[in-house]
C-alpha positions in Angstrom: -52.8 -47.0 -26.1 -52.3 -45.9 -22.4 -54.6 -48.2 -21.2 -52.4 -51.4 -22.7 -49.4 -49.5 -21.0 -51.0 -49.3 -18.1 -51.7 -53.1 -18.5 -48.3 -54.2 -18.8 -46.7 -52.3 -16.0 -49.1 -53.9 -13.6 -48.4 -57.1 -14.9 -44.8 -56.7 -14.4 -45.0 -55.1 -10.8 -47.0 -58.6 -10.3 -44.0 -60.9 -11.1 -41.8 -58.3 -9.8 -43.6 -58.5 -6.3 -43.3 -61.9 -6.1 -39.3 -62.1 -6.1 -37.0 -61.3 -3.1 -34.3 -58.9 -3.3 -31.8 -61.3 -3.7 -33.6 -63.0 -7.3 -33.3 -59.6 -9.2 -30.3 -59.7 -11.1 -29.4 -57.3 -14.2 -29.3 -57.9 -17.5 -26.8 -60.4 -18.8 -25.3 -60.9 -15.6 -25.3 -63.7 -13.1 -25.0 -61.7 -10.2 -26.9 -60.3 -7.5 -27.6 -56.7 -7.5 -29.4 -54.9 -4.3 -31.4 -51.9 -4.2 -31.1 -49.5 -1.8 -33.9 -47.5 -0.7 -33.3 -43.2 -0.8 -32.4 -42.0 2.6 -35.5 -40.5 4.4 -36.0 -36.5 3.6 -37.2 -34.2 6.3 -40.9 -33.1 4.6 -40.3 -29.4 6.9 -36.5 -28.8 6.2 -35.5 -25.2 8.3 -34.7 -23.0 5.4 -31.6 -21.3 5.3 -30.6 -17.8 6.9 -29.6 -15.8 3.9 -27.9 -13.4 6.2 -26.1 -16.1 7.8 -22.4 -15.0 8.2 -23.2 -11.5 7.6 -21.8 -9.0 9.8 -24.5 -7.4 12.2 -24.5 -3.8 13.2 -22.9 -2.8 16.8 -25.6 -1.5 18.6 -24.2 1.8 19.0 -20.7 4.3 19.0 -18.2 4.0 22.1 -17.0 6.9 23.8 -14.6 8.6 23.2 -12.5 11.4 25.7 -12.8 14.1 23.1 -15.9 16.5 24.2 -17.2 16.7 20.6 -17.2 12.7 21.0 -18.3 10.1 18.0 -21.7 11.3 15.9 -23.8 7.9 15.5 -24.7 7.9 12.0 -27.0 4.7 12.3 -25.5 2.0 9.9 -24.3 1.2 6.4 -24.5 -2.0 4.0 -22.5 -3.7 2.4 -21.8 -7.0 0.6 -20.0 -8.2 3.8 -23.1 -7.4 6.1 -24.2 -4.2 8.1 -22.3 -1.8 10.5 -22.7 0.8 12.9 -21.2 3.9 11.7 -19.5 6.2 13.7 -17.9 9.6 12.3 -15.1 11.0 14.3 -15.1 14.8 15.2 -13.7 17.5 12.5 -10.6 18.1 14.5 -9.8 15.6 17.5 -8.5 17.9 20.6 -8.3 15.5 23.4 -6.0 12.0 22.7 -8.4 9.6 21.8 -8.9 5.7 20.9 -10.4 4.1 18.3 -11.7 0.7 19.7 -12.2 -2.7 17.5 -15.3 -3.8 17.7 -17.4 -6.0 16.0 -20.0 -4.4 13.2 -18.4 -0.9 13.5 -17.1 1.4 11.2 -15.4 4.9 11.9 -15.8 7.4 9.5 -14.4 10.5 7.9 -16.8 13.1 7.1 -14.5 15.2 5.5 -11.2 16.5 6.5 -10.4 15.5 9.8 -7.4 16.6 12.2 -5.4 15.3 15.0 -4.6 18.4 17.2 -4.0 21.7 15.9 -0.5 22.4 14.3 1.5 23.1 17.0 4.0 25.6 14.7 7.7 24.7 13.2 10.0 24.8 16.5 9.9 22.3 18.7 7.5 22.6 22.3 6.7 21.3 25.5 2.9 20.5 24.8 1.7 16.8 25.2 0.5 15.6 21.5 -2.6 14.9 20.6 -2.2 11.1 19.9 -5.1 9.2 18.1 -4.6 5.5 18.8 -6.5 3.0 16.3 -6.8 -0.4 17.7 -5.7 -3.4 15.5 -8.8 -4.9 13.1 -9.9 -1.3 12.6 -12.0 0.1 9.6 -11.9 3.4 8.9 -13.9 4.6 5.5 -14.2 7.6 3.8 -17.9 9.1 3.9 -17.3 11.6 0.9 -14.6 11.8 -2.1 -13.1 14.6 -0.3 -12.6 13.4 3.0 -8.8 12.6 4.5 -7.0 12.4 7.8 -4.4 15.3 8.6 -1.7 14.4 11.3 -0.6 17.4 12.6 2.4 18.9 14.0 3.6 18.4 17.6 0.6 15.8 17.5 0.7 12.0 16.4 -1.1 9.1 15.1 -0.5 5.7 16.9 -2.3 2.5 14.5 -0.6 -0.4 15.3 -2.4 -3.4 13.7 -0.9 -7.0 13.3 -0.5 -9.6 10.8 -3.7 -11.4 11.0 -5.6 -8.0 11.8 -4.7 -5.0 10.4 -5.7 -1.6 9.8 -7.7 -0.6 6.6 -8.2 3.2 5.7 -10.4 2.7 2.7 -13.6 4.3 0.6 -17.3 4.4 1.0 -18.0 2.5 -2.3 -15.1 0.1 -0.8 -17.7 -0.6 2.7 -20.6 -1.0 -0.5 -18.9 -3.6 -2.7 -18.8 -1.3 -5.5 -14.6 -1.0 -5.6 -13.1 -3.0 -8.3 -9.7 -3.7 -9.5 -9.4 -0.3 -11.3 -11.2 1.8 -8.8 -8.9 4.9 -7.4 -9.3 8.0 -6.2 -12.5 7.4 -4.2 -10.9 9.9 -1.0 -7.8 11.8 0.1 -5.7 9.5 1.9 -3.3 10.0 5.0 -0.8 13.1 5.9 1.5 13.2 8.4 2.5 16.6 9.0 6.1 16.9 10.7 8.6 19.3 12.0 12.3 18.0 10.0 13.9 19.4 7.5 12.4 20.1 4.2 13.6 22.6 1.5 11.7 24.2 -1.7 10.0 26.6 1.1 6.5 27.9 0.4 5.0 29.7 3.2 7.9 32.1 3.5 10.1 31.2 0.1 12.7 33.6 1.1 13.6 31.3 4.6 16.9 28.9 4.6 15.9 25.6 3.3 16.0 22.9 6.4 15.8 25.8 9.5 12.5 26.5 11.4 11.3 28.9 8.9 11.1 26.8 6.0 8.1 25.6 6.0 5.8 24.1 3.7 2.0 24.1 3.1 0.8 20.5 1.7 0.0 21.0 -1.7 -3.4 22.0 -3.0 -5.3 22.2 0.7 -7.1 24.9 0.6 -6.6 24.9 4.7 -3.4 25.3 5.8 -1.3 21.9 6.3 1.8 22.7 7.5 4.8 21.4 7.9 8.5 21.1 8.1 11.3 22.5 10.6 14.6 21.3 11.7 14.6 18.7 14.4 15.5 16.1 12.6 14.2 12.9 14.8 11.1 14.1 15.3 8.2 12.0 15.8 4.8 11.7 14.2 3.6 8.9 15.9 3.2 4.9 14.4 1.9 3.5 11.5 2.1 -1.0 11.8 0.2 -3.3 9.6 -1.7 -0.6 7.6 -3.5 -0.9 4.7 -4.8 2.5 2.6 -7.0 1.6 -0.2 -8.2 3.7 -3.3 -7.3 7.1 -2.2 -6.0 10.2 -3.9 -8.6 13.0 -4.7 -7.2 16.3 -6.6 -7.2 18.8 -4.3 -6.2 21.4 -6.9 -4.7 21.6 -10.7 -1.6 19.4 -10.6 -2.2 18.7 -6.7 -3.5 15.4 -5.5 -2.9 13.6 -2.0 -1.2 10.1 -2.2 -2.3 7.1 -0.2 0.1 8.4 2.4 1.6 11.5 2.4 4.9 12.0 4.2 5.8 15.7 4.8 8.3 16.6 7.1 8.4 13.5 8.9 10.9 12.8 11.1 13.4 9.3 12.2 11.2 8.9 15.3 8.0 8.2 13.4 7.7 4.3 12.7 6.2 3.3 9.2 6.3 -0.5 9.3 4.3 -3.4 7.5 2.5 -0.6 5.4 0.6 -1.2 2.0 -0.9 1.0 -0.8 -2.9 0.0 -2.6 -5.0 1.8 -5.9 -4.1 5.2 -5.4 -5.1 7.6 -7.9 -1.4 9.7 -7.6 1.6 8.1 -6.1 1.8 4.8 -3.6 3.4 6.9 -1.4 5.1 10.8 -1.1 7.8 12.0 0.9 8.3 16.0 1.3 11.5 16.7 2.6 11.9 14.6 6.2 13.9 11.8 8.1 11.4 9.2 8.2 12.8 5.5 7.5 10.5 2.6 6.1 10.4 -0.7 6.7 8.4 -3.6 5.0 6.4 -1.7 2.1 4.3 -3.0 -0.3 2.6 -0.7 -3.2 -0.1 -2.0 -5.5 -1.8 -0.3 -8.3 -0.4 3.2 -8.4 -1.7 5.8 -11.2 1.2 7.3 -11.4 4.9 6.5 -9.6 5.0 3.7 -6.6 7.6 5.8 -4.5 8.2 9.6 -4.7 11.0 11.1 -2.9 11.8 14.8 -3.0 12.6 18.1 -1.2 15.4 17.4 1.3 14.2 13.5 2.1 16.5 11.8 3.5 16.0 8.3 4.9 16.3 4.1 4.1 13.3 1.7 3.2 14.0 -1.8 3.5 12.1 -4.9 2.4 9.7 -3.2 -0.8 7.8 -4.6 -3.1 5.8 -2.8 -6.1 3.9 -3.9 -8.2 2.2 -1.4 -11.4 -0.7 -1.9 -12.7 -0.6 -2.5 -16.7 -2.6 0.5 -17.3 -4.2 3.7 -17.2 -1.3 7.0 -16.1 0.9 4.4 -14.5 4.3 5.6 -14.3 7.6 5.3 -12.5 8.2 2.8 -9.8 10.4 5.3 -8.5 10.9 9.7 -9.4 13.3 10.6 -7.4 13.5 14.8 -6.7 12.2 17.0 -8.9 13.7 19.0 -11.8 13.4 23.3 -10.4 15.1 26.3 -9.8 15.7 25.3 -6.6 17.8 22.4 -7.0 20.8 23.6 -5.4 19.1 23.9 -1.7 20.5 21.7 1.3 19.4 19.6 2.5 19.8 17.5 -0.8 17.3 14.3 -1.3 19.3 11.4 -0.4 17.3 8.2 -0.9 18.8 4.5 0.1 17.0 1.5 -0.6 17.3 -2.2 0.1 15.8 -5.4 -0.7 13.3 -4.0 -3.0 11.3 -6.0 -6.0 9.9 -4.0 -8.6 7.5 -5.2 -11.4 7.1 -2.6 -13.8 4.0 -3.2 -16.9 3.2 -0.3 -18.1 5.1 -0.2 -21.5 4.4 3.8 -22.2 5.3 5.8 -18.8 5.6 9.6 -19.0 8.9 9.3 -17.5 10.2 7.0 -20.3 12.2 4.6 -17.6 11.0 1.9 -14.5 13.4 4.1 -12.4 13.7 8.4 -12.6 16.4 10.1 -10.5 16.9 13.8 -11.4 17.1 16.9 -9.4 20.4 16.4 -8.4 19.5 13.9 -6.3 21.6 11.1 -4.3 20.4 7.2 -4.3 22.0 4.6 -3.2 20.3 0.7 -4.3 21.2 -2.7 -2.7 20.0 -5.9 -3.4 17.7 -4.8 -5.7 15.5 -6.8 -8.7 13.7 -4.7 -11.0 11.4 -6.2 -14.1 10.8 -3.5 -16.7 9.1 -3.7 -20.5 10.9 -0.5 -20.8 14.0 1.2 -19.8 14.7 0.5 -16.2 16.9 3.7 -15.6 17.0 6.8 -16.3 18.9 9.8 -14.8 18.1 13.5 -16.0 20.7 16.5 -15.3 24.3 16.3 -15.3 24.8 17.5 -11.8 23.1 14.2 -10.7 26.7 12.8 -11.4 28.6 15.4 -9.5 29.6 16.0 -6.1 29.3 19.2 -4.0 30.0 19.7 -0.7 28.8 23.2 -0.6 24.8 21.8 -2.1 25.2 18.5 0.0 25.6 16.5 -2.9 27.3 13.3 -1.9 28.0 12.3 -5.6 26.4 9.8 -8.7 24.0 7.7 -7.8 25.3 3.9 -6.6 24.0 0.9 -7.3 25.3 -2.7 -5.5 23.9 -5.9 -5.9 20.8 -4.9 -8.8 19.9 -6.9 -11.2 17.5 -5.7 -14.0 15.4 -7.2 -16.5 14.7 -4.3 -19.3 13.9 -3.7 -22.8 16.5 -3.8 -25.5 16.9 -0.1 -24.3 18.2 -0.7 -21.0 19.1 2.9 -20.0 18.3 6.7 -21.0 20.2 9.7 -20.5 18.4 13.5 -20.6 19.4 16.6 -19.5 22.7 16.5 -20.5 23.0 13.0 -19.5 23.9 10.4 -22.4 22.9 6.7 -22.2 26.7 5.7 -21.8 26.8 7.4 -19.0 24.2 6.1 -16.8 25.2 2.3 -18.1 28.4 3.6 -17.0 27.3 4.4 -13.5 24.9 1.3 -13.0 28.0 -1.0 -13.9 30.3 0.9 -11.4 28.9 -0.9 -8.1 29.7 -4.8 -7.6 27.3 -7.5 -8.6 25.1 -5.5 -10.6 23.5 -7.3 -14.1 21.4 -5.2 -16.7 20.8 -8.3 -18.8 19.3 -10.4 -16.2 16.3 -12.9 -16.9 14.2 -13.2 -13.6 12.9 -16.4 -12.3 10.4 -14.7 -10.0 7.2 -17.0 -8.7 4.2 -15.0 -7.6 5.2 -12.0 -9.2 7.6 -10.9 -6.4 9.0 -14.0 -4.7 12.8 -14.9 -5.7 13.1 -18.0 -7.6 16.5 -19.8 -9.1 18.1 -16.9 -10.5 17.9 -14.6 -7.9 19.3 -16.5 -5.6 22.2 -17.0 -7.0 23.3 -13.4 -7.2 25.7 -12.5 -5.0 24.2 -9.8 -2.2 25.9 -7.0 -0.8 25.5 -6.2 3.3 23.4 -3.4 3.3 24.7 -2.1 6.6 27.9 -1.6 5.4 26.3 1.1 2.6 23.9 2.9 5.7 24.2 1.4 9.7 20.6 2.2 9.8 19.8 -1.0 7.4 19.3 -5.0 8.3 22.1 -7.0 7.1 20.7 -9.9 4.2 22.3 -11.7 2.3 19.9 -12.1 -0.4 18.5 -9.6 -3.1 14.4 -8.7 -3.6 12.0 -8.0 -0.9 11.0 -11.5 -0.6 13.8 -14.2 -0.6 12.1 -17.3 -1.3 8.9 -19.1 -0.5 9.4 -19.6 3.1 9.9 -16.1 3.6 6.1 -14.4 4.0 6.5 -11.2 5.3 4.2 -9.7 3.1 1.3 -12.4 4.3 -2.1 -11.7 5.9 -2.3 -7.9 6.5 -2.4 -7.0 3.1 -5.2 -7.1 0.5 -5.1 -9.6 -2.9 -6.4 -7.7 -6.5 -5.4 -8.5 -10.2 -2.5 -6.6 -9.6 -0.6 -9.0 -7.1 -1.9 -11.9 -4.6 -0.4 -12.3 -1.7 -2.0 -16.0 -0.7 -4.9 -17.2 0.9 -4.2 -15.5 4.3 -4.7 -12.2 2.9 -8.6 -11.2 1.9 -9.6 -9.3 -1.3 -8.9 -5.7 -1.5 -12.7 -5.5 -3.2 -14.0 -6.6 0.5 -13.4 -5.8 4.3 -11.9 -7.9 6.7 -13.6 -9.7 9.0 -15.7 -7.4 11.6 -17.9 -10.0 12.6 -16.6 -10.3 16.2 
């Protein structure tokens, strides 16, 4: 049988030969159909470099003024390519720079200080600065490793939009950080010289004088801080990202992405974003220190915590909670203790803020927790809750008391909530009437709101029609707007390019994964 195939093929390529091109028509047709012949292939293509568009390592660790200088710990890989690795010193004693350049890492082995704490009063010493240029990676070598700022000393990391600064994890440099990893090192604390009350290191001392000081819960090292100049200045943080941090550093102790304590008006925290932490987003101890363009992703526990004597404004936040795991509050405000009735009292104001809370079974019971006695004031605000969105705990959280520095209840201007059937909770000798009776005090305000927000946090139809309140006329220290939410509408992309995209928000294509580093390839 194959030879009679055989047969008839070559008697068909026979009468097939003797045609031109333009006599071969297809079947049932009249017309002409031509054939065109396969483009030529190379027989020796050049195979492809697999490792093409992988970062290469820098051949070796710039120098740095401080004597103990940068250990060369030859390189690391990673999804994203290979890098030199350079650990910085235990303790940095001499100002120093941390310069961009391509396939380099710096490293934490450890904790790691800037300066030695430099005591609660104020002196004529010239800080210890630690400048990080812009594009900078710096990566945790161990679980326990963090950065402590301290006293009299500062930290100067000034990114920008298109490169910013990433604090991050080992496993992060390795590819093996997911959407759920946390707690993979410490984080950053800035250690600062204002006000704080709730005194540990001498608990007898006036709350907000030079002997109240505190020591940052859980180190085993002493980390201290607070004092009484009010302005002063830990140095810069612009266009920073902190990613999975937040070890335990004892029972009930655990460092947040960034840890505020004592930080004074002077220091500048601007274009800054948490994400994953394994505690809260962010912690402020007692300080002065304003906050401006905020973004939290992916807490464990509350977004923002604010307590012992803070006092200061954050303008222009977004949070976002993660659906699951200990996620809590987006905000706790103060805490609950015997020592409730110390000055300074926690004063927290707040403007242009979007928060998206999922978790539908907090610990705190509420989206929002003020207690403690605590003042707040909330403008031009949109909140998204499954749960209660308020809560307030304590009677004397509705009081006022010149002698405690209590300014009086809580206010609220321009908010707009979307919350469970429950919409508010009372404890503590607080009833649910009451705080629906202080949230419907201010102007503009809207329990029942449906939100129209795109991309999670950006303002759509609804929200712009609410009418806004002028922040600055609430605190001088705020931007006038005349919108509510962090984001106003889809021209408005603050929040673009120097943070990090995960399951738990996107913030567009200019921004790269929080799962992968940035670009260190030149």
């Amino acid at each position: 049988m194959k030879v009679k195939y055989w047969l008839v093929a070559g008697a068909v390529a026979a009468a097939l030969a003797g045609c031109g091109a333009d006599e071969i028509s297809s079947a049932g047709s009249t017309g002409n159909v031509t054939i065109n012949n396969p483009p030529a292939t190379n027989p020796d293509p050049t195979p492809t470099d697999p490792n093409a568009g992988l970062v290469e390592p820098a051949g070796g660790c710039p120098t740095i003024p401080d004597p103990q200088g940068l250990r060369d710990d030859g390189t690391i890989t990673g999804p994203t390519g290979t890098y030199r690795v350079c650990t910085l010193p235990a303790r940095l004693n001499v100002s120093s720079t941390l310069v961009r350049r391509a396939g380099l890492l710096y490293a934490l082995d450890g904790r790691v200080d800037v300066g030695t704490d430099r005591g609660a009063a104020p002196t004529t010493d010239t800080p210890i600065v630690l400048t990080i240029e812009e594009g900078v990676v710096v990566f945790a070598k161990t679980g326990t490793s963090w950065l402590a700022v301290n006293r009299g000393n500062r930290i100067n990391a000034v990114g920008t939009a298109t490169r910013p600064i990433v604090f991050t994890s080992r496993d992060n440099v390795l590819g093996l950080s997911n959407d759920d990893s946390q707690g993979q090192w410490g984080g950053v604390v800035l250690l600062g010289r204002a006000p704080v009350t709730d005194c540990t290191v001498a608990p007898a001392a006036p709350p907000g004088t030079v002997s109240c000081e505190r020591q940052t819960e859980g180190s085993v090292d002493p980390a201290y801080f607070g004092g009484a100049t009010p302005d002063d200045n830990s140095g810069s943080l612009k266009y920073v990202q902190i990613r999975y941090s937040g070890y335990v550093l004892s029972a009930n102790s655990e460092l947040q992405s960034l840890t505020l304590s004592g930080v004074g008006s002077a220091t500048t925290i601007d274009y800054f974003q948490s994400h994953n932490s394994s505690d809260d987003g962010f912690e402020n101890f007692g300080g002065r220190a304003g906050m401006r363009h905020v973004v939290v992703t992916g807490a464990d526990d509350d977004n923002i915590d604010l307590d012992t004597g803070y006092k200061g404004t954050l303008q222009y936040v977004i949070a976002v909670q993660k659906t699951s795991g200990n996620a809590d509050s987006i905000i706790e405000l103060d805490s609950a203790n015997t020592l409730e009735d110390q000055s300074p009292r926690t004063n927290m104001k707040i403007a242009n803020f979007t928060f998206v809370h999922r978790n539908p079974a907090t610990g705190n019971n509420a989206a929002m927790l003020f207690r403690g006695k605590a003042d707040a004031t909330l403008v031009n605000g949109v909140v998204v809750s499954p749960m209660a969105c308020l809560r307030l705990n304590g009677s004397n959280i509705l009081t006022a008391d010149a002698a405690t520095d209590k300014v009086g209840p809580p206010v609220f201007q321009s908010v707009v909530m979307q919350c469970a059937a429950t919409q508010f909770v009372g404890s503590g000798g607080v009833t649910a009437d009451q705080v629906a009776t202080t949230f419907n005090a201010g102007a503009n305000n809207n329990a029942s709101f449906t939100a129209t927000l795109t991309n999670t946090f950006v303002n759509g139809a609804n929200e712009t029609a609410v009418v806004a309140t002028d922040p600055k006329t609430l605190d001088a220290a705020f931007d006038t707007t005349t919108y509510v939410g962090a984001v106003k509408d889809a021209s408005d992309t603050w929040y673009a390019g120097w943070t990090c995209n995960s399951v738990t928000a996107n913030f567009g294509t200019t921004s790269t994964a929080c799962t992968s580093l940035p670009s260190l390839a030149d």
